[in-house]
Backbone as numpy.savetxt, mean C-alpha at the origin, in Angstrom:
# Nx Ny Nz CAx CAy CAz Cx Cy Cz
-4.43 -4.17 12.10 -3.60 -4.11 10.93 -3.03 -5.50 10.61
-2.91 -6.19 11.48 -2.12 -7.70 11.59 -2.75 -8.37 10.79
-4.15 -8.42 11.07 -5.51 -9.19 10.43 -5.34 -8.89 9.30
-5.15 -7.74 8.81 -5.66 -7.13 6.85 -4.48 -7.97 6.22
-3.32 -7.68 7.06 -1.72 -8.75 6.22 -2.12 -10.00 6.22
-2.59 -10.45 7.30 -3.08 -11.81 7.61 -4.03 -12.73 6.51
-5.28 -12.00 6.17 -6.14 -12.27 5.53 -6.20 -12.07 3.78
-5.24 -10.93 4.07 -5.62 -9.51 2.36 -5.08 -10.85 1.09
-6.06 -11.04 0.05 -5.64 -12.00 -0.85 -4.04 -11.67 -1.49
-3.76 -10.61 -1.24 -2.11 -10.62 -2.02 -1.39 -11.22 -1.24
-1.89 -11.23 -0.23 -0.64 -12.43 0.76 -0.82 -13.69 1.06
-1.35 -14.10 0.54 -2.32 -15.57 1.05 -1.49 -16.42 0.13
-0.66 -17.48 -0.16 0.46 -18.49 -0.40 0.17 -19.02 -1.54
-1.13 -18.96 -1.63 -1.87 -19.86 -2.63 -2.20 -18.95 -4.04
-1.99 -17.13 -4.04 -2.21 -16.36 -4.57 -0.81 -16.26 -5.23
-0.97 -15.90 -6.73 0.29 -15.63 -7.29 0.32 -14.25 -8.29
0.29 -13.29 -6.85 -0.06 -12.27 -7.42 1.46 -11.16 -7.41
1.72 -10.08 -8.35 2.58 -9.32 -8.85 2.28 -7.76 -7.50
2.44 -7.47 -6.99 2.17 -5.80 -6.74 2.58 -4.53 -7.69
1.90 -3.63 -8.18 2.48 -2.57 -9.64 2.13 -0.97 -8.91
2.67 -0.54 -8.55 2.28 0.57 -8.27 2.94 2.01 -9.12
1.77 2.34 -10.09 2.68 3.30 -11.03 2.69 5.01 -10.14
3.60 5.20 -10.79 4.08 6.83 -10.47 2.94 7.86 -10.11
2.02 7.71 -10.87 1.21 8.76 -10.76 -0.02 8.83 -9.32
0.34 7.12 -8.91 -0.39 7.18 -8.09 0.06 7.19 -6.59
0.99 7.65 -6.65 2.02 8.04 -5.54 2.16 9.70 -4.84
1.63 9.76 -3.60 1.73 10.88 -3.24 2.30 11.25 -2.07
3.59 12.23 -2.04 4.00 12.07 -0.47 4.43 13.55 -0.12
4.33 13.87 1.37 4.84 15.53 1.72 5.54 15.22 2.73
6.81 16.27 3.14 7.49 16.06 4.20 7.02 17.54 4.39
7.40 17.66 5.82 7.09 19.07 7.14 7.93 18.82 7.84
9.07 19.15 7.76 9.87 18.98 8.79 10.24 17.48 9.66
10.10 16.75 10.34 9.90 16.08 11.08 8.73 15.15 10.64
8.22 15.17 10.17 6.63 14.74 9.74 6.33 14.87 8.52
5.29 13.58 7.73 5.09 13.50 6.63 4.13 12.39 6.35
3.48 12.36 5.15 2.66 11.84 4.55 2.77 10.95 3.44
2.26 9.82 3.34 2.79 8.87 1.96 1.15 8.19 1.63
1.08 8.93 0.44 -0.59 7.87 0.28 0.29 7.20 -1.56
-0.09 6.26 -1.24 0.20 5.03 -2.56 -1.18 4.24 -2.58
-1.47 3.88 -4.40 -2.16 2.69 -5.03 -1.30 1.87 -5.57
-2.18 0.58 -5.24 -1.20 -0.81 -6.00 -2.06 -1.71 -6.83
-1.73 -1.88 -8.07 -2.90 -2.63 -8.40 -2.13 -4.73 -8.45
-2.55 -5.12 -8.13 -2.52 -6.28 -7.41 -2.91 -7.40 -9.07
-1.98 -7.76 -9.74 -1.72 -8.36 -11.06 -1.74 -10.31 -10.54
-2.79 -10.55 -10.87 -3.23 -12.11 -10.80 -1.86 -12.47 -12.09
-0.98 -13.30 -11.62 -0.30 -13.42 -12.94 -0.50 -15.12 -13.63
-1.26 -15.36 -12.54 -2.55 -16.90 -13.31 -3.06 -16.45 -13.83
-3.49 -15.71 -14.21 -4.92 -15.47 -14.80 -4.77 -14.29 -15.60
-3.55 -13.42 -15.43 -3.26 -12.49 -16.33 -4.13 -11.06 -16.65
-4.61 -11.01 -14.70 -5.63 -9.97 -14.44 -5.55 -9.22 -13.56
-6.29 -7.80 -13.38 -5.91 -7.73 -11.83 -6.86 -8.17 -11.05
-6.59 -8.81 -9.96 -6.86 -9.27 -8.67 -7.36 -8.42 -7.83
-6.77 -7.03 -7.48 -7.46 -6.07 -6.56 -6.63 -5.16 -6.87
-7.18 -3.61 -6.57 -6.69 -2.58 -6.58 -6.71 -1.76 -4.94
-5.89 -1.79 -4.43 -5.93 -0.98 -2.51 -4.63 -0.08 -2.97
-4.97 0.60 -1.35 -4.41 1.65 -1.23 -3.94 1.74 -0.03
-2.78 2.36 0.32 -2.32 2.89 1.58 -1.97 4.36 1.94
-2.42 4.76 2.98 -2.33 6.42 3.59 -1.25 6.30 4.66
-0.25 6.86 4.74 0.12 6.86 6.36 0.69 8.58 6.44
0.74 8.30 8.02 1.55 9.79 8.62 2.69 8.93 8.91
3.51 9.82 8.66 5.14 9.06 9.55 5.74 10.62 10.37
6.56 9.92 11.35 7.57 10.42 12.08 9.11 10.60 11.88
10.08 11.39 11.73 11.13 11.19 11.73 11.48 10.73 13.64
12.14 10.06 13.54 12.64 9.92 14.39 14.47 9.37 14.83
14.93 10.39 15.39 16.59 10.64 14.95 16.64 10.25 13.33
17.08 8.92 12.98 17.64 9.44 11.48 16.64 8.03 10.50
15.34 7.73 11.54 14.83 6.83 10.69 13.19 7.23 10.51
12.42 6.84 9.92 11.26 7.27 9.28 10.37 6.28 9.86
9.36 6.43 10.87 8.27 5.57 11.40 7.43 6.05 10.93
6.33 4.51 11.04 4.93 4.81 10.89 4.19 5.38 12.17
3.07 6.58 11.87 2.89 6.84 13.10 0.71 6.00 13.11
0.53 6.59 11.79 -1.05 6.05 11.47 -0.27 5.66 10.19
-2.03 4.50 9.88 -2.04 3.99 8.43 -3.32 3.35 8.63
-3.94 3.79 6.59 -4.81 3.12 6.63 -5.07 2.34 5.39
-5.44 1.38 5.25 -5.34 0.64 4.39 -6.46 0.27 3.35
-6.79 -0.06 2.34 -8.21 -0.58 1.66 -8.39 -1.02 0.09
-9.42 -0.65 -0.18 -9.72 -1.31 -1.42 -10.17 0.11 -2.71
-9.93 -0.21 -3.57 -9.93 1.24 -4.25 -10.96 0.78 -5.68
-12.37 1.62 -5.56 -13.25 0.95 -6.25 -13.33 0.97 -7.99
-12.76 2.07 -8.28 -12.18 2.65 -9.41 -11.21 2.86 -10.05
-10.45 2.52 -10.95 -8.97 2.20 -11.64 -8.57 4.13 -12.06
């Protein structure tokens, strides 16, 4: 996971990119103790006045006492707008 932050062009210093993640593409469930968060971001080149990339993130989380961990996550590239 270190590597994808490490490498992923929205983080790279030299990139002057926006993150946008609208509403609709937001999905999350709680179960008690446990829950789910899948989000799209589309990744706004604001040089260039484009988007740059569109990814996605899945995770499971944990409650744990009164704070919310990650337990999995997966991360990627989303080929279709």
């Amino acid at each position: 996971m270190r590597a994808y932050f490490a490498h992923a062009a929205p983080f790279q210093p030299n990139n002057h990119w926006i993150g946008y993640t609208p509403a609709m593409r937001i999905k999350a469930a709680v179960d008690g103790d446990k829950a789910t968060l899948y989000f799209e971001c589309l990744w706004m080149d604001i040089d260039k006045n484009a988007i740059g990339a569109h990814s996605f993130s899945d995770m499971t989380l944990e409650r744990v006492g009164d704070k919310w961990l990650i337990k999995t996550i997966r991360v990627g590239k989303v080929s279709k707008l």
